[in-house]
N, C-alpha and C positions, 0 to 999 in steps of 0.2 A: 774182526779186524778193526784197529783205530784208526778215526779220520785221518786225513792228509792235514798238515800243515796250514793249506792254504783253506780250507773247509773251517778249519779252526780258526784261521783271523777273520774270514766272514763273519762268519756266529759269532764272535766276539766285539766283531765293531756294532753288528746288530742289534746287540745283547747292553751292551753298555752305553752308546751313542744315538741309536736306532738313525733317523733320517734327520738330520738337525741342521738349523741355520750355521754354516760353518765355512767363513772364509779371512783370507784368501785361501789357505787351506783347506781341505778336503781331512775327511778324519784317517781313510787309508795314507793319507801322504802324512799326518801327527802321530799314528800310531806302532806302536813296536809290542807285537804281539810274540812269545816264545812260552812254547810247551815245556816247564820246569821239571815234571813227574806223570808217569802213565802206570798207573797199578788195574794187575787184572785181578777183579772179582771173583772168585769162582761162584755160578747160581748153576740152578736145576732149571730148564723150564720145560714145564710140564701141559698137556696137550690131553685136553680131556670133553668129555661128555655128560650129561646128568639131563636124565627124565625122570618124574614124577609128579605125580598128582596126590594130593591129598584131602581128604572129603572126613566129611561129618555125617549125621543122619539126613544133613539137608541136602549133601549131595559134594560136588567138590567147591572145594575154598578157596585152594591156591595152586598154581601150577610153573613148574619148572621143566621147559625144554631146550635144553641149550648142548647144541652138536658141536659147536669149534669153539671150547671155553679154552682160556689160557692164561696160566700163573706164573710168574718167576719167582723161584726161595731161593734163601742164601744158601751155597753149600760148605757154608761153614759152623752155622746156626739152626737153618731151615726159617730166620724168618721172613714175612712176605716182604719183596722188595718191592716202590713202586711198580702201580703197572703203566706209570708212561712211559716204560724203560722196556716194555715187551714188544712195541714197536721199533725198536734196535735190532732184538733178533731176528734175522730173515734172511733166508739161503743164500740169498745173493751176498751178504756180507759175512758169513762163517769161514773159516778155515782151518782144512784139520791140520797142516803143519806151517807155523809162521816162526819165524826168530827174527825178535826184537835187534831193530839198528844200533840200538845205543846199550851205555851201560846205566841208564836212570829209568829202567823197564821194571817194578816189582810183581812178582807175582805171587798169589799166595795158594795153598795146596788146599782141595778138598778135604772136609772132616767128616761128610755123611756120605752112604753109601748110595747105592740103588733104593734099595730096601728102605731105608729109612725113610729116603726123598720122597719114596711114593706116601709113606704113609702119615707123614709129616703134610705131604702135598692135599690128602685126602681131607685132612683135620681143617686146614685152611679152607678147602675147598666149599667143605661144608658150614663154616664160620660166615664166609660172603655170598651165601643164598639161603640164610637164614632167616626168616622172616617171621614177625608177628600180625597176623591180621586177623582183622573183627570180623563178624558176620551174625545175623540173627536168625535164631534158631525155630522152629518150627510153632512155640509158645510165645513169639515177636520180638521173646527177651536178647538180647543186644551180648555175645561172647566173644571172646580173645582168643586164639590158638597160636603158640610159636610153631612152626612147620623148620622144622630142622632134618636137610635130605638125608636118606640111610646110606649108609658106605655102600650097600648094596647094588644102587642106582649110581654111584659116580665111577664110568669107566676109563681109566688110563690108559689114552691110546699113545700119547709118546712122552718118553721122560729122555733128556739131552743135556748135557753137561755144558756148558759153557762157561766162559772166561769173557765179563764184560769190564771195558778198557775205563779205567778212572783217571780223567787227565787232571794234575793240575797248572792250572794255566796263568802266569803273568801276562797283563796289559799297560804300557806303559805310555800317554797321552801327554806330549808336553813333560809338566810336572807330576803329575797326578798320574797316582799306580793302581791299579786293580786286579783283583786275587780270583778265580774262576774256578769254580771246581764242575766236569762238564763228563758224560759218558755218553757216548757216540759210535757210529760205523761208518763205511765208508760213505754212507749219503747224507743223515743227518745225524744234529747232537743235540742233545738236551742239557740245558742247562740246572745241575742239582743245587748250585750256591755260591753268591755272588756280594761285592756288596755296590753293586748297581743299582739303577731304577729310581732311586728319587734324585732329587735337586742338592748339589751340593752346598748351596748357600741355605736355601730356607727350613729343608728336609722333606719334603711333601714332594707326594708321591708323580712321576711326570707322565705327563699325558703325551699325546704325539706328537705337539708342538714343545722345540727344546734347542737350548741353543749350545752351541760348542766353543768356547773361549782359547782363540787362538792363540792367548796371550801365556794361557796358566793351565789348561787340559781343563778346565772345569765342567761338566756339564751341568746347565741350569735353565730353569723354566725361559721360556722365548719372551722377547719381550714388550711388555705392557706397558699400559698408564702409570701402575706402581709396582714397576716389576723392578729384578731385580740384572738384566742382560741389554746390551745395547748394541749397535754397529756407532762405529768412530766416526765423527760426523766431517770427517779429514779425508780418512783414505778406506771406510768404509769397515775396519776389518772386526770382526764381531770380539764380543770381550762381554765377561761378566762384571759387576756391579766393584768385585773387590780388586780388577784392574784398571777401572775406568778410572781419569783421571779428568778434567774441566777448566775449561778458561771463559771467560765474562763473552758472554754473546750477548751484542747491542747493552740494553743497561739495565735489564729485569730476567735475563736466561742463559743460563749455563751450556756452553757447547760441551759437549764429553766426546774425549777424547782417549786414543790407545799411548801405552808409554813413549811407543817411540815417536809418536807424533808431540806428544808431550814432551820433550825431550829438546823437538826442532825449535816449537814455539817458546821453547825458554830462551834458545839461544837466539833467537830473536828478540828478547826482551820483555816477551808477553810474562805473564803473573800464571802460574798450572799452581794446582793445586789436588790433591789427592780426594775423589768423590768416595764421599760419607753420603 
């Protein structure tokens, strides 16, 4: 099942905003978030098992036992699809008969069968417990062994078909638009590509401190000694560096100001000037 609506403009102001200096506004009251496209994936996930040991003359080397392993393959290709995406699937959010509200639902059809998934699923399985490790041998000398498990040992206890929901997502802040592409159920979504996360003025990557420019959507680092975000030193309201705008404070310091403060102190005569 795809999230709700309103699960998706959470994650999304989360995602692009996170918790930032931002007023008068609030980023829920700037943002216009709408789900443009929802395509379901078809994948396998698969539910498996794998014990073994494997030894030398010196005794064992490496050991694999793992009871609740779990993979998702495409089922269009069979290849591995992240596994942050395996925490999606979970009982509580499947369902065997849903029909999409809208007409911007696509979905696309299985290309592999049972049969194949498993054995596809097998190949994988044995790929990500593959391991090379050293160990010295009974004459002190120093050997390498790859340990690659036998299909024998990996048992397939469930293979399930499913259809994971690809949304994508416009967010529209102010001026400033952003493109989301996100796969999710009803509880949570994970973000697979954004072009979020860093500072729109400098480019560098934002830490948790970040400010929201109520003037132009912008997000950008919070602000510094040579930063590049301010609040209006008028009516408070936060703005980055390429809104801010400045009139003569006393006779060695620039007061910065938002436009439309800028805007009043023209018509009163004062000198604004556009901050470079």
């Amino acid at each position: 099942m795809p999230p709700s609506s309103e699960l998706v403009f959470r994650r999304t102001i989360k995602h692009i905003v996170g918790n930032p200096l931002s007023y008068p506004k609030t980023p829920n009251e700037l943002a216009k978030v709408k789900i443009t496209k929802i395509t379901f994936i078809p994948a396998c996930h698969i539910g498996y098992s794998l014990h073994e040991d494997f030894s030398t003359r010196v005794g064992v080397i490496h050991s694999i036992h793992i009871d609740k392993g779990q993979i998702l393959i495409s089922g269009i290709d069979g290849k591995l699809i992240d596994k942050h995406l395996l925490k999606l699937v979970v009982p509580s959010s499947l369902s065997e008969e849903w029909l999409p509200p809208k007409d911007d639902v696509s979905p696309y059809n299985f290309k592999i069968g049972y049969f194949e998934a498993k054995k596809i699923g097998i190949k994988h399985i044995q790929e990500l417990h593959t391991r090379t490790v050293s160990y010295y041998g009974a004459n002190r000398v120093r050997y390498t062994k790859t340990c690659v498990p036998h299909v024998s040992n990996i048992f397939i206890k469930s293979l399930i078909q499913v259809y994971l929901p690809i949304l994508t997502v416009n967010c529209e802040i102010v001026s400033r638009r952003h493109q989301l592409t996100m796969c999710g159920n009803k509880h949570e979504i994970e973000v697979l590509e954004s072009n979020a996360g860093v500072c729109e003025i400098c480019g560098k990557r934002l830490s948790r401190k970040r400010l929201l420019c109520n003037s132009c959507g912008k997000v950008v680092c919070a602000p510094s000694f040579l930063g590049h975000s301010y609040f209006c030193e008028i009516c408070g309201k936060t703005i980055c560096k390429e809104c801010t705008y400045w009139t003569r404070k006393y006779l060695l310091f620039k007061k910065k100001v938002c436009e439309n403060c800028a805007d009043k102190l023209e018509a009163k005569g004062k000198k604004v000037k556009k901050y470079v």
